[in-house]
Residue frames as a rotation matrix with the C-alpha (Angstrom) as fourth column:
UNK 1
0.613 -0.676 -0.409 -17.81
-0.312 0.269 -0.911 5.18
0.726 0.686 -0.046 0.18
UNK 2
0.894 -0.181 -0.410 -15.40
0.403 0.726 0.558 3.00
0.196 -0.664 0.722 1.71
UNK 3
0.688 -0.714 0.133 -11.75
-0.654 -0.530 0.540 3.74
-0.315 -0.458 -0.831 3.26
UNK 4
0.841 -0.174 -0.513 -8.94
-0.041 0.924 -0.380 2.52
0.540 0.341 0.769 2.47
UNK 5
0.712 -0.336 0.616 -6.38
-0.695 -0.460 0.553 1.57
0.097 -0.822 -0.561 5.35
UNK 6
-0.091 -0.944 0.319 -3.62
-0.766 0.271 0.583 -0.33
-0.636 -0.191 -0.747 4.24
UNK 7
-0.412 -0.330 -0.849 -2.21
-0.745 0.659 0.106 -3.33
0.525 0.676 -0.517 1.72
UNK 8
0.990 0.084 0.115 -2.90
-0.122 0.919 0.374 -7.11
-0.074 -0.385 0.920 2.93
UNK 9
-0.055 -0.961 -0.270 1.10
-0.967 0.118 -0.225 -7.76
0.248 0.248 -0.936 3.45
UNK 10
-0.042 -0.238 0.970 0.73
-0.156 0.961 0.229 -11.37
-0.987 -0.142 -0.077 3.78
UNK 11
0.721 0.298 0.626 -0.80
0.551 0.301 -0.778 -11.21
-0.420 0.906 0.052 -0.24
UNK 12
0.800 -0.595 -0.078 1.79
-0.593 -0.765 -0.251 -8.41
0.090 0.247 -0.965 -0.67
UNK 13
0.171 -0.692 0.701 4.83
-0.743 0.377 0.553 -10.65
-0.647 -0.616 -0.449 1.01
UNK 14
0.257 0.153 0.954 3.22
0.252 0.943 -0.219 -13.73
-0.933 0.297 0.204 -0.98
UNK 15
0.866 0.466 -0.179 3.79
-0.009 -0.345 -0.939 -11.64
-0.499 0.815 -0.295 -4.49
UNK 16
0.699 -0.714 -0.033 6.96
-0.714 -0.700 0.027 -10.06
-0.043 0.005 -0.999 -3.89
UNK 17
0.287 -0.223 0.932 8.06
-0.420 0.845 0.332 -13.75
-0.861 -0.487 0.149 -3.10
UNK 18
0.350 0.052 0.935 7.01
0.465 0.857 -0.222 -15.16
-0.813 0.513 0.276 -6.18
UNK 19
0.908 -0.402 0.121 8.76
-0.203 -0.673 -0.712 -12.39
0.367 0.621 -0.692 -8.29
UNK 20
0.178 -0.872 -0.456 11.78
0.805 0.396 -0.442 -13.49
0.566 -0.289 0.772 -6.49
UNK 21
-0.066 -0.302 0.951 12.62
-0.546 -0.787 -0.287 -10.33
0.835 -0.538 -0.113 -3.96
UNK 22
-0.814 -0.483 -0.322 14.16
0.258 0.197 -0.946 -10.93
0.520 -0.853 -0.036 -0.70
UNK 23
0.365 0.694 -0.621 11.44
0.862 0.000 0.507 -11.08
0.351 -0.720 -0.598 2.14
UNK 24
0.058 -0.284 -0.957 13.68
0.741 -0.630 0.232 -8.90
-0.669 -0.723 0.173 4.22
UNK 25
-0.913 -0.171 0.369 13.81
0.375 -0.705 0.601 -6.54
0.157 0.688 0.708 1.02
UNK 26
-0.385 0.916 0.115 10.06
0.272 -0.007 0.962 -6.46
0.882 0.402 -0.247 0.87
UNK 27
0.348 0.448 -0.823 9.51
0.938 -0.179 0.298 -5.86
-0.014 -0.876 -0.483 4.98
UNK 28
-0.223 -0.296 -0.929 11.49
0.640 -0.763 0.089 -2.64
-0.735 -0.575 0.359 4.69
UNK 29
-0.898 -0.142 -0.416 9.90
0.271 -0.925 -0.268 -1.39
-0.347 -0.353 0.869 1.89
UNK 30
-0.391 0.919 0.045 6.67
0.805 0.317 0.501 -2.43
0.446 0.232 -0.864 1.68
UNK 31
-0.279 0.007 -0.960 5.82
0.950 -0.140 -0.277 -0.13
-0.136 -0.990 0.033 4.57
UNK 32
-0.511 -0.207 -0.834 6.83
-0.085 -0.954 0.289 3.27
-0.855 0.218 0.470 3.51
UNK 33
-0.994 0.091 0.064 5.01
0.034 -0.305 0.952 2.23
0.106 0.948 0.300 0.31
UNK 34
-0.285 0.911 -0.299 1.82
0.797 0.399 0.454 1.34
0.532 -0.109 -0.839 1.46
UNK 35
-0.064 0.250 -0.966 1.70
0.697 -0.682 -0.223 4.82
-0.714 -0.688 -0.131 3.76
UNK 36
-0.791 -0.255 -0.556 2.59
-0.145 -0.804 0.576 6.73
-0.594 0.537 0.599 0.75
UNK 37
-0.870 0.466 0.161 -0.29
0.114 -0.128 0.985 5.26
0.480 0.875 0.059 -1.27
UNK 38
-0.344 0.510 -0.788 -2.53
0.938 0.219 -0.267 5.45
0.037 -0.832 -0.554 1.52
UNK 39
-0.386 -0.470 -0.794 -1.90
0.435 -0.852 0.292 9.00
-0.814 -0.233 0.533 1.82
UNK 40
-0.937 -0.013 -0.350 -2.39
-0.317 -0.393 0.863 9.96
-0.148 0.920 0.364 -2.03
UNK 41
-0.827 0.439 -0.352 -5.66
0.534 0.808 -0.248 7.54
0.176 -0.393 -0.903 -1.39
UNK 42
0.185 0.743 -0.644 -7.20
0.951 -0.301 -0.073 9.99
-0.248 -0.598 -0.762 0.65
UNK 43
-0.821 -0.299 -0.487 -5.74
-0.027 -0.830 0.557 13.26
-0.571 0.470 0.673 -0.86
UNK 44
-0.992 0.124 0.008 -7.84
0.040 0.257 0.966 12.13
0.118 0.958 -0.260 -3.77
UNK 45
-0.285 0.896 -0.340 -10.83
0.860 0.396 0.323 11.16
0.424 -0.201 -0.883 -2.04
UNK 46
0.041 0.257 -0.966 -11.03
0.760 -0.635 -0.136 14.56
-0.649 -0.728 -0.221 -0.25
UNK 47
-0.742 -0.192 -0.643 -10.38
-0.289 -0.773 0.564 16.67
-0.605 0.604 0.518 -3.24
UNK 48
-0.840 0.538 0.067 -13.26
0.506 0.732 0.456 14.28
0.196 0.417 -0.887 -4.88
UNK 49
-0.087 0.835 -0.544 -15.71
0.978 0.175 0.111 15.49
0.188 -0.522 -0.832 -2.18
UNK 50
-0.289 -0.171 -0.942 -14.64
0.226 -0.968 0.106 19.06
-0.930 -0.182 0.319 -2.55
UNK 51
-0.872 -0.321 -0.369 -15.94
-0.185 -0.481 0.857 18.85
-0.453 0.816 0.361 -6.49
């Protein structure tokens, strides 16, 4: 099974864009979101392989 290690933030950037949000909105918190789902990501996957 594969890893996952992070958003594309150019296709992210390009979304957030066309929904109207501020670029500079979207650099500060794209970030912190993408680590946080990252994170839960692999929680999951490791509690997976523990069942």
């Amino acid at each position: 099974m594969g890893n996952v290690i992070g958003w594309d933030m150019t296709a992210a950037l390009a979304l957030g864009r066309a929904m109207g949000i501020d670029g500079r909105v979207l650099a500060e918190f794209l970030p912190p979101a993408e680590a946080a789902m990252v994170s839960k990501l692999r929680e999951q996957q490791e509690a997976d392989r523990h069942d």
